[in-house]
C-alpha positions, 0 to 999 in steps of 0.5 A, a space after each residue: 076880620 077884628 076890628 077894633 073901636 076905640 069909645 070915649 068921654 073926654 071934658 075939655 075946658 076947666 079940668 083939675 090938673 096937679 092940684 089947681 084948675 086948668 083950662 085943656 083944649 083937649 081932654 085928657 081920655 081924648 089925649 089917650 083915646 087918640 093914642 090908643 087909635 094910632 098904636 091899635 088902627 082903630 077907630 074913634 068914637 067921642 061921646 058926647 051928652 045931649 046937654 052940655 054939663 057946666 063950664 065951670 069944674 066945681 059945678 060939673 062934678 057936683 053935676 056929675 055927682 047928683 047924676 051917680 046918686 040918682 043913677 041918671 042915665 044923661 041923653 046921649 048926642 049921637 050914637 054910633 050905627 053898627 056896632 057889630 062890625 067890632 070885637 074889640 072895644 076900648 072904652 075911655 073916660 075920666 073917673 068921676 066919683 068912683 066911676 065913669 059919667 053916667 053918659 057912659 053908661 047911657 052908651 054902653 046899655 044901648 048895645 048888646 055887647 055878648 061876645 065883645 072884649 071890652 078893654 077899659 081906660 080912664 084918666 084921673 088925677 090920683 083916683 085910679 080906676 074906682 069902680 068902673 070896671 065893676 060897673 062895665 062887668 055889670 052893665 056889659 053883660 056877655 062880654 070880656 071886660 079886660 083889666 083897665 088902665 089908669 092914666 093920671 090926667 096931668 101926665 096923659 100927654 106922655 103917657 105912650 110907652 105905657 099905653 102900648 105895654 099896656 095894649 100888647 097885654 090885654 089886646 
């Protein structure tokens, strides 16, 4: 039987959104994160750093930026106990320099995933999937890493039809 796990970082709070500072309630991978689980019936999982970043937009991503030059691999706050039950993995998070947050990786070189299909997503506001499905490969080793999609963050909310041509495609 396939099951299907849908993992992601999501910031809320202050987040760039069509050229100026918006405070989200929600973020936007967790917008397309729960989107995904609802089109797919996967589960969810949010991952979350053990220490919160910045409040404020402009010192988390000067934050996020020293971490990818240092190669820093952030605490994660929990991690999900079986793994193994799952074939598929989305795995969602906004592209930060070029890339996923470095707790991203954290999480994912926590697990073998041989033999998994990773299928990647990201949100952004013009930075398209940068490096991050390079990184996955590197990082996920042994598995199917899928070609990703790119969400432009202001417009995650409405970005349904597209979610689901999308999975009818790499799923």
């Amino acid at each position: 039987m396939s099951k299907t796990l849908i993992v992601y970082y999501s910031r809320k709070g202050e987040n760039y959104w069509k050229g100026s500072i918006k405070n989200l309630s929600k973020g936007n991978t967790e917008i397309v994160a729960e989107m995904i689980a609802e089109l797919t019936g996967g589960d969810l999982f949010e991952v979350n750093t053990a220490k919160s970043y910045p409040a404020d937009y402009y010192a988390c991503i000067e934050e996020a930026k020293d971490e990818i030059q240092r190669g820093d691999r952030p605490e994660v706050q929990r991690y999900l106990e079986n793994l193994e039950d799952y074939d598929k993995v989305f795995v969602g998070y906004p592209n930060w320099w070029g890339t996923m947050p470095m707790v991203m990786f954290t999480f994912l070189e926590h697990y073998d995933l041989s033999g998994k299909k990773i299928i990647p997503f990201c949100t952004n506001e013009g930075s398209g999937m940068g490096r991050s499905e390079r990184d996955l490969k590197k990082i996920c080793k042994g598995a199917d890493v899928k070609s990703g999609l790119s969400i432009h963050g202001a417009k995650a909310a409405q970005s349904r039809p597209e979610i689901e041509a999308w999975i009818k495609k790499v799923v």
